[in-house]
BALO-191819 format. One record per residue (C-alpha): residue in three letters; z, y, x; residue number from 1. Coordinates in steps of 0.5 Angstrom, whole numbers, plus 500, padded with zeros to 3 digits. Layout:
BEGIN
<ALA, <Z, Y, X>, NUM>
...
END
This chain:
BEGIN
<UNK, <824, 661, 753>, 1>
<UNK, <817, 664, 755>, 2>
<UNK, <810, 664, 751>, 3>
<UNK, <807, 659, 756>, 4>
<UNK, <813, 654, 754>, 5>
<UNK, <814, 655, 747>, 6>
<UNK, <807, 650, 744>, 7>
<UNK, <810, 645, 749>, 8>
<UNK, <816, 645, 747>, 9>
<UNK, <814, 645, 739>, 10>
<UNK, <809, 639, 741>, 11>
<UNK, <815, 635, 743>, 12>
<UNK, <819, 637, 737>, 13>
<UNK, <813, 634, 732>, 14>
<UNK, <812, 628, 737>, 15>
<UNK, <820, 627, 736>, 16>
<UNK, <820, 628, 729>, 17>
<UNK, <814, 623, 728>, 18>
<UNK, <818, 617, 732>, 19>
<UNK, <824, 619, 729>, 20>
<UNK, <823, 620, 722>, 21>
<UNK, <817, 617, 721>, 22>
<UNK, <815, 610, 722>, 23>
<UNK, <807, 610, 720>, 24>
<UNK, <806, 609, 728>, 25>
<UNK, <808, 604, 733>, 26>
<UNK, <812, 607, 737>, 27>
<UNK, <816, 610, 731>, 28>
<UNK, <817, 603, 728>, 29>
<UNK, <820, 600, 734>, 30>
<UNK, <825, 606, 734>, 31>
<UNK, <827, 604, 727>, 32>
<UNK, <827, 596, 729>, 33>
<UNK, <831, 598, 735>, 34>
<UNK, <837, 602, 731>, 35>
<UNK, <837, 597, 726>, 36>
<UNK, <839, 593, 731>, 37>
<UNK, <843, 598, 735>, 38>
<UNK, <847, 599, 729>, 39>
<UNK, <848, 591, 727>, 40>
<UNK, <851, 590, 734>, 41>
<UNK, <856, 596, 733>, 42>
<UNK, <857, 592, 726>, 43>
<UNK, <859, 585, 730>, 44>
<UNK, <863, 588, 735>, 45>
<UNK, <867, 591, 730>, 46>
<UNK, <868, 585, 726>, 47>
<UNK, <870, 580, 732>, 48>
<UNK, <875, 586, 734>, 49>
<UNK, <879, 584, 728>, 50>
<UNK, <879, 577, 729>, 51>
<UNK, <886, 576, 733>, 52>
<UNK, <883, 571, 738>, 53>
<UNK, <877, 575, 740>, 54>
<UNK, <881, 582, 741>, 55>
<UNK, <886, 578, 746>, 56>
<UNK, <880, 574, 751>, 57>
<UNK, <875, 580, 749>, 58>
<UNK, <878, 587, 747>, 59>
<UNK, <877, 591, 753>, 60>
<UNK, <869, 589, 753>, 61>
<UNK, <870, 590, 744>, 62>
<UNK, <872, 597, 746>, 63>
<UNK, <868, 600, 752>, 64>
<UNK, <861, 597, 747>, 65>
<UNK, <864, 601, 741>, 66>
<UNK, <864, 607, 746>, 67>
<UNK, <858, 605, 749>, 68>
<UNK, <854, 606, 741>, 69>
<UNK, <858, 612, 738>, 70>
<UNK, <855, 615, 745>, 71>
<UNK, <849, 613, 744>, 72>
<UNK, <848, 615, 735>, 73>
<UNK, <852, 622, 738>, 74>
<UNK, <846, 624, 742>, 75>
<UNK, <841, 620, 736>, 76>
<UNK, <844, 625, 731>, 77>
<UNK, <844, 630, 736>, 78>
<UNK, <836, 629, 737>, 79>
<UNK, <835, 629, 730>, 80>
<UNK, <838, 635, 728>, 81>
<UNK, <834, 638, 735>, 82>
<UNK, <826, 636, 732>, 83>
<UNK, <829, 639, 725>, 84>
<UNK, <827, 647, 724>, 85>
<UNK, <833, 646, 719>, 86>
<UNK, <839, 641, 722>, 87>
<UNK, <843, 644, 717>, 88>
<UNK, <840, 642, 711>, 89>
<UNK, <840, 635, 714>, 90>
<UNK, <847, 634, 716>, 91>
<UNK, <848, 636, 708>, 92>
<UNK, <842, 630, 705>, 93>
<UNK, <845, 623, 704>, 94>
<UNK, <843, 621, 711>, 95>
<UNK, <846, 626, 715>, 96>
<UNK, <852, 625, 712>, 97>
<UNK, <852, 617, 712>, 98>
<UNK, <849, 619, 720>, 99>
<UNK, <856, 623, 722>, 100>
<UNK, <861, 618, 718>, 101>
<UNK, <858, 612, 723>, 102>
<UNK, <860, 616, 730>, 103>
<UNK, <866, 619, 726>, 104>
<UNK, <871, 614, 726>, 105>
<UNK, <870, 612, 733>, 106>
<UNK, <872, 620, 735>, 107>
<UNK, <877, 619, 730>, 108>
<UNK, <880, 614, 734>, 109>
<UNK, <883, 618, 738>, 110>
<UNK, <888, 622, 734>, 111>
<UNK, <889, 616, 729>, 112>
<UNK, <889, 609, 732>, 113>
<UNK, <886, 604, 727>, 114>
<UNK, <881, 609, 725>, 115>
<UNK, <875, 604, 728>, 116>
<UNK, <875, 600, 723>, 117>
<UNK, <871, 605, 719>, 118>
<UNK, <866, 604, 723>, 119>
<UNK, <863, 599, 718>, 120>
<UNK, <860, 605, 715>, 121>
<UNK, <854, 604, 719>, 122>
<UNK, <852, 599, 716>, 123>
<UNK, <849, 603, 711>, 124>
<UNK, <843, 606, 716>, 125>
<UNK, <842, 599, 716>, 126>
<UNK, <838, 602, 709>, 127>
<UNK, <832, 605, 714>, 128>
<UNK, <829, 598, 714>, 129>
<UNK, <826, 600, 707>, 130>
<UNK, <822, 605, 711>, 131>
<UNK, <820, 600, 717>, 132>
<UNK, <818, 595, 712>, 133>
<UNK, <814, 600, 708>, 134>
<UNK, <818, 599, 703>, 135>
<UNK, <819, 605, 700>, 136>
<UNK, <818, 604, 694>, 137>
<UNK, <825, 601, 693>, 138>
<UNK, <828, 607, 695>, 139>
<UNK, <825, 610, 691>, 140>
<UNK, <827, 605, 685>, 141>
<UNK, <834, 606, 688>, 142>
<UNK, <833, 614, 686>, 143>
<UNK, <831, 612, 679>, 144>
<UNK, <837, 609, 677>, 145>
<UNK, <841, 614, 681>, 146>
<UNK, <837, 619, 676>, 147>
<UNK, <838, 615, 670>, 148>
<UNK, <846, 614, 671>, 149>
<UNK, <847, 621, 672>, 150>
<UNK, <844, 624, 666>, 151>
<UNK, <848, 617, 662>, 152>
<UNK, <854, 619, 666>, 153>
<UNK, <857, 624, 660>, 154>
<UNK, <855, 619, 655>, 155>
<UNK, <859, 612, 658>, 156>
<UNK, <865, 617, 661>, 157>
<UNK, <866, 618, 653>, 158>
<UNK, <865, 611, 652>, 159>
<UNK, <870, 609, 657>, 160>
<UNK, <874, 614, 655>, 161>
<UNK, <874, 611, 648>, 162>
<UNK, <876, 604, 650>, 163>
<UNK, <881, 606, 654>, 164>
<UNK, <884, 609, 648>, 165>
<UNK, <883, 603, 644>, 166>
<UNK, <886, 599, 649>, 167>
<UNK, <892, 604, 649>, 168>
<UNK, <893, 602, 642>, 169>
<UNK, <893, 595, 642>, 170>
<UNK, <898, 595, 649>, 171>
<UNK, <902, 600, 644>, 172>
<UNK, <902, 595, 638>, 173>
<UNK, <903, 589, 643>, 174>
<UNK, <909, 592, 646>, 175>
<UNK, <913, 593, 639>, 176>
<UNK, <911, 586, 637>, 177>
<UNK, <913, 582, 644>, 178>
<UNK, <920, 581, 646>, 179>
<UNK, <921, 583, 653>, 180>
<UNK, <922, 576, 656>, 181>
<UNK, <914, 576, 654>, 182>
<UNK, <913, 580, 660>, 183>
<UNK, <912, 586, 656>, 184>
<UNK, <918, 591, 659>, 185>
<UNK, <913, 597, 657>, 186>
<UNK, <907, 600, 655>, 187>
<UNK, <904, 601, 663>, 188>
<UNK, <905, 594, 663>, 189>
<UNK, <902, 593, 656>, 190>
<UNK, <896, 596, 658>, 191>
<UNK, <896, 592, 664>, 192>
<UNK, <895, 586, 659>, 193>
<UNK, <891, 589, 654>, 194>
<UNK, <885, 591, 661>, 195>
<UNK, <885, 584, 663>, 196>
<UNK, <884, 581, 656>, 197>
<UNK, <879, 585, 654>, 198>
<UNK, <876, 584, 660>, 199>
<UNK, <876, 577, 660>, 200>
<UNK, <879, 576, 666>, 201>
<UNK, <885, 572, 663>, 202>
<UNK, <890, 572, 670>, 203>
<UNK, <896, 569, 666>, 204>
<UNK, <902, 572, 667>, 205>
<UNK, <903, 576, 661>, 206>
<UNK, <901, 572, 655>, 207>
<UNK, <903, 574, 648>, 208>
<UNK, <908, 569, 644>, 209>
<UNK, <909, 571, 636>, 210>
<UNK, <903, 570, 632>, 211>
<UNK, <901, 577, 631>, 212>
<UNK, <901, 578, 638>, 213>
<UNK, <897, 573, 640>, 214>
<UNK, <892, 575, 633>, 215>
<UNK, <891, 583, 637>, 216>
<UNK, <889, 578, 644>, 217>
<UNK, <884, 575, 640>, 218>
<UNK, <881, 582, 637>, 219>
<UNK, <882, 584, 644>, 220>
<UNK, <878, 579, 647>, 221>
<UNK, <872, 580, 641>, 222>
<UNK, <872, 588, 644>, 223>
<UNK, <871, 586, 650>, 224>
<UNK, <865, 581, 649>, 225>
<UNK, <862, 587, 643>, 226>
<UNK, <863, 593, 648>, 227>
<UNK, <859, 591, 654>, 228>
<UNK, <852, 592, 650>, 229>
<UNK, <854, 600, 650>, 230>
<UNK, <853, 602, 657>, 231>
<UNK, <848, 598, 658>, 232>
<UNK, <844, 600, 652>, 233>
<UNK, <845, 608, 655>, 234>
<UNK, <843, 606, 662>, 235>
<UNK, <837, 603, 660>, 236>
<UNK, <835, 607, 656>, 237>
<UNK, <835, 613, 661>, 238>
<UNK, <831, 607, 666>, 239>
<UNK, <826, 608, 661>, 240>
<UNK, <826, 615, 661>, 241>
<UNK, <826, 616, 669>, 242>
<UNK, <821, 611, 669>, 243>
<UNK, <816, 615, 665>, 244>
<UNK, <818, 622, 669>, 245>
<UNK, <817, 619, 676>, 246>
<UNK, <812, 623, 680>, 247>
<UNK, <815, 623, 687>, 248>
<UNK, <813, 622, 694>, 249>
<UNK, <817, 620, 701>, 250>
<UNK, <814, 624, 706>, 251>
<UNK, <819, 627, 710>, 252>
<UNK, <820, 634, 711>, 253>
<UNK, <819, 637, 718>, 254>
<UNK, <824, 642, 717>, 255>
<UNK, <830, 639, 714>, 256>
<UNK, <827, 631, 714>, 257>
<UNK, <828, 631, 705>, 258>
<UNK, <824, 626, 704>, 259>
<UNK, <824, 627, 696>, 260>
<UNK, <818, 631, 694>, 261>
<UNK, <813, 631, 687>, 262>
<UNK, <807, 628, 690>, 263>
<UNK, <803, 634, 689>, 264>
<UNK, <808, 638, 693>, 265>
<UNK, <805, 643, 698>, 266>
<UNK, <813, 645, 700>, 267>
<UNK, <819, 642, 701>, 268>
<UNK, <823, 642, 695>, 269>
<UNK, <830, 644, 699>, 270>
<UNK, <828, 649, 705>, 271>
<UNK, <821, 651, 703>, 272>
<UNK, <818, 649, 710>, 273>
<UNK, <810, 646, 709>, 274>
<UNK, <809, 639, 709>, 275>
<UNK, <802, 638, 711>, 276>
<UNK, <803, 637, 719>, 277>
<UNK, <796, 636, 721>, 278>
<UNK, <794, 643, 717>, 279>
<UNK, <797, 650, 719>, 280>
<UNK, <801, 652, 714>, 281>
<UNK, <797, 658, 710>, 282>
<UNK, <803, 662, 709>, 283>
<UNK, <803, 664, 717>, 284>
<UNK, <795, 665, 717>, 285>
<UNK, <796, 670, 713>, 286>
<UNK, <802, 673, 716>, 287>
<UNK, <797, 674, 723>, 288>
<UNK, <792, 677, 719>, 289>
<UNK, <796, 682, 716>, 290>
<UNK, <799, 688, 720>, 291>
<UNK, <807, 690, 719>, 292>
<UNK, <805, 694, 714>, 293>
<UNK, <802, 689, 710>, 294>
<UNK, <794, 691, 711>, 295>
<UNK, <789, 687, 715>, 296>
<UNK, <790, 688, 722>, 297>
END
């Protein structure tokens, strides 16, 4: 590409960008209302084809649409990754993944035949209407229990690794004491039992018959009610502890389109690209007044 056509070509990729990944203008927020749109329509269509009745009077129509919205979220994803100076680090974020799982099942249709069911992935681009409705922050409240259950992951794995060894005890015990005519045949089985009780479920179809036996259902049951205090405990805990660290923005990077930046941030946390669209990024005005050598020109 000549010279001539290059500041063009690069005022077409931010105009893009900003309708894209923006919705701070009219035209962006049309855009985002038109592909939420786009994408519950794809979401019916998918629903009334597996009604047996609809499939039979409709199926041919079901299918050219689906066609129809797999092409154009193709070339939506297309589009995107064309404004992004790094589509990769895109295809690679939380978006961009849930971008390419909402046009691959319908392209997966081809070798495996039933794969268009798992169209209803795209209902989760369905949450960009946070960003149309400047409802932003609840994304990012969302991230903070996202943070928050990731740092008390190692704390609640050891819990529940916990309770499953208790419950392992309780299914052994009941399994020595129980006849088989009971239900308990074996210790899987008896594990089964023990889950169900100290979850408080009670399907019924395995009860204990001794007195003993229905004495461990009682303790089993008061486990169950004492241990749902811990988690929670752990997770509110890290909550607070998110809350108190949060110092982060949702401006979208031009580069990679990460949206998750401290509020301070000159620079994109992932691919290094400046942030500040209206401002020429200093880094390049130093570069023109500096030689190959590294003096000034």
């Amino acid at each position: 590409m000549s010279d001539q056509f290059k500041p063009a070509a690069e005022g077409l990729r931010t105009r893009v960008f900003q309708v894209i990944f923006e919705s701070d203008t009219p035209l962006a927020k049309g855009f985002d209302i038109a592909l939420i749109g786009v994408i519950l329509a794809s979401v019916l269509v998918v629903i009334l084809d597996s009604v047996p009745a609809y499939r039979a009077e409709h199926g041919s129509l079901f299918y050219w649409l689906e066609w129809g919205f797999t092409l154009a979220f193709t070339l939506e994803l297309a589009v995107r990754l064309y404004c992004l100076e790094r589509p990769g680090q895109y295809l690679r974020s939380f978006y961009g993944v849930i971008d390419v799982l909402a046009i691959l099942p319908t392209w997966l249709m081809l070798l495996i035949p039933g794969a268009q069911s798992l169209v209803v992935i795209r209902l989760l681009r369905v949450l960009r209407v946070f960003r149309v409705l400047r409802l932003m922050q609840f994304v990012g409240e969302g991230r903070l229990l996202l943070e928050a259950l990731k740092r008390s992951t190692h704390q609640i794995f050891l819990f529940l690794f916990s309770v499953f060894l208790l419950v392992t005890i309780f299914a052994s015990l009941v399994y020595l004491i129980e006849p088989e005519e009971a239900g308990f045949s074996s210790i899987p089985t008896a594990i089964y039992w023990a889950i169900v009780t100290l979850t408080t479920v009670g399907y019924g179809d395995i009860v204990p018959v001794t007195p003993l036996g229905q004495a461990i259902s009682v303790m089993v049951m008061l486990t169950g009610y004492s241990i749902i205090a811990v988690p929670t405990g752990v997770f509110s805990a890290e909550v607070i502890r998110s809350i108190r660290a949060d110092r982060y923005s949702d401006e979208a990077c031009p580069g990679c389109g990460h949206d998750r930046h401290e509020k301070d941030a000159r620079y994109c946390l992932k691919c290094g690209t400046w942030l500040d669209e209206e401002t020429p990024d200093p880094r390049e005005k130093h570069d023109d007044t500096t030689n190959d050598e590294g003096a000034p020109a």
